[in-house]
C-alpha positions in Angstrom: 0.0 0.0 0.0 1.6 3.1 -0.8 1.1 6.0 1.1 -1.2 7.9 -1.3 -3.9 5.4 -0.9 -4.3 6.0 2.8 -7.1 8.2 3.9 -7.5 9.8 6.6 -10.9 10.3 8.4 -10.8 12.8 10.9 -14.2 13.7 13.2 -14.9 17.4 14.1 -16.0 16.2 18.0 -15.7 20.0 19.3 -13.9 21.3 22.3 -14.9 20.4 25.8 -17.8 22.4 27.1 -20.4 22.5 23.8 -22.5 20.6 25.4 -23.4 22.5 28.8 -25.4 25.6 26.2 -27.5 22.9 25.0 -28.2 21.6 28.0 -28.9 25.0 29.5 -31.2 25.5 26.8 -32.9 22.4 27.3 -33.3 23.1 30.9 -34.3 26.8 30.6 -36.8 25.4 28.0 -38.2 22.5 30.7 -38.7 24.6 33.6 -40.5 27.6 31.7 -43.1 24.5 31.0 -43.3 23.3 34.3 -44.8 26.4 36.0 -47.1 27.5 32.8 -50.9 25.9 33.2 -51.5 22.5 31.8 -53.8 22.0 29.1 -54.7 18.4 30.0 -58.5 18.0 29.6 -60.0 15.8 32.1 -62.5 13.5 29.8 -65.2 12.9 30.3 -66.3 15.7 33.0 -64.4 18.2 30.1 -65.2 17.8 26.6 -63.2 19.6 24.3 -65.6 22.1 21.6 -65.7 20.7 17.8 -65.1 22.7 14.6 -68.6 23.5 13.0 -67.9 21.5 9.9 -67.4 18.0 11.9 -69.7 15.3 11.0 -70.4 12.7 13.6 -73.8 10.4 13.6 -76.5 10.8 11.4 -80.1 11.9 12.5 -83.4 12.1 10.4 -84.9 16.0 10.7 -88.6 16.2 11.2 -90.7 18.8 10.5 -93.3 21.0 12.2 -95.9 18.5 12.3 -93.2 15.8 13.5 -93.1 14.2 10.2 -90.1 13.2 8.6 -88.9 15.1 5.7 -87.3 12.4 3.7 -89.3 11.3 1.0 -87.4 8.6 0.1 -85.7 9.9 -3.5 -82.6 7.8 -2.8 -80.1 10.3 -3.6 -78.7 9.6 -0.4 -77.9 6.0 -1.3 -76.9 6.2 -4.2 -74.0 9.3 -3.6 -73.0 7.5 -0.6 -69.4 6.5 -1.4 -69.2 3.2 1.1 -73.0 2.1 0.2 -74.0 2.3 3.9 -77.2 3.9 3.3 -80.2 1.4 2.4 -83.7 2.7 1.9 -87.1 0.7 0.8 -89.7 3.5 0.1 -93.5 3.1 0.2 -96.3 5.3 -1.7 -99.1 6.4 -0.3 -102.3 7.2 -1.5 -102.1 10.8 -3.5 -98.9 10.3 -4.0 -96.8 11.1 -1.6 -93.7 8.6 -0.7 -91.8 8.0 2.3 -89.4 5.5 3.3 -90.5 2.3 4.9 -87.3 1.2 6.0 -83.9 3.4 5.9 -81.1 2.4 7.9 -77.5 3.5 7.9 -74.5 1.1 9.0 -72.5 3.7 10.6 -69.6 1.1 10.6 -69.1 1.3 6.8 -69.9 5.0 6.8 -66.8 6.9 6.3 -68.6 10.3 7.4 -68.0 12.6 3.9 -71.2 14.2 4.5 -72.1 13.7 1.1 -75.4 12.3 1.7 -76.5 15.4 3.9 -75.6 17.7 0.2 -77.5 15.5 -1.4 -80.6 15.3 0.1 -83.2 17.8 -1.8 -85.3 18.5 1.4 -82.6 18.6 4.5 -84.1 15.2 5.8 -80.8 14.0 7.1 -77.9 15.2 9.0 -74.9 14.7 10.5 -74.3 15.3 14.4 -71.3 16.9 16.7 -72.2 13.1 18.3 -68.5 11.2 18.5 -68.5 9.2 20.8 -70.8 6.6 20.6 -69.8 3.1 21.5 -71.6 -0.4 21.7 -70.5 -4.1 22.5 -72.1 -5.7 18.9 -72.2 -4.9 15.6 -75.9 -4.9 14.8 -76.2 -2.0 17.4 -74.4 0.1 15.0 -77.1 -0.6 12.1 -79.6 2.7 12.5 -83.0 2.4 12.1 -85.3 5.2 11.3 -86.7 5.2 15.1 -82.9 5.3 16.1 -82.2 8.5 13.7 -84.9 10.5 14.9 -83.6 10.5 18.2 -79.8 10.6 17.9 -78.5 13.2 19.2 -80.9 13.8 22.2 -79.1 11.7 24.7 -76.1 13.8 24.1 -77.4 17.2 23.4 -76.7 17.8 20.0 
């Protein structure tokens, strides 16, 4: 080996004492944290507020006369991106329609909210509701009698 093919690495490791600023720093930085208020929330006695455009549960809106407004067009299920919505609509005499079963499996929903723009008479929409939890799947499956009312236990 000759002595031109022998490279030498050297490593720039700094003089003794670079690392107490950074510690400094560090500790300046820790301490000006500890005394400052913590913003811990203390769920579920605190709940923290939710943007206006979030979209939790569904709900069926009624009207004056406690009616529902859907009249079961379908343009809800057939915009809906996951195919969670499933209605079965009924005429009546003169007419008028109305669903005789819609139900929503908020499991395969993906909440887009695209079936609230959709619908041509504001029948359904979506909740601040996000934190609803159940033990079996078939809970999640909502019913019209179960859209009507969600959103009263919780407020919304």
């Amino acid at each position: 080996m000759e002595k031109s093919d022998i490279i030498v690495v050297s490593r720039d490791r700094g003089e003794k004492g670079n690392y107490v600023k950074p510690f400094i720093k560090g500790l300046q930085y820790t301490l000006g944290n500890f005394f400052k208020k913590p913003i811990t929330v203390q769920y579920p006695d605190q709940k923290t507020c939710r943007s206006e455009r979030w979209r939790g549960l569904h709900k069926l809106n009624v009207d004056e006369k406690g009616e529902l407004k859907c009249v079961a067009c379908g343009l809800c299920a057939a915009v809906c991106p996951s195919q969670a919505i499933t209605i079965v609509a009924r005429e009546e005499i003169g007419g008028t329609r109305h669903p005789e079963t819609f139900e929503i499996n908020e499991l395969r929903c993906i909440f887009c909210g695209f079936c609230q723009e959709a619908c041509p008479k504001g029948a359904i929409s979506l909740t601040k509701v996000y934190e609803y939890v159940d033990y079996s799947r078939e809970d999640f499956v909502f019913d019209i009698s179960k859209l009507r009312t969600t959103g009263e236990k919780w407020n919304c």
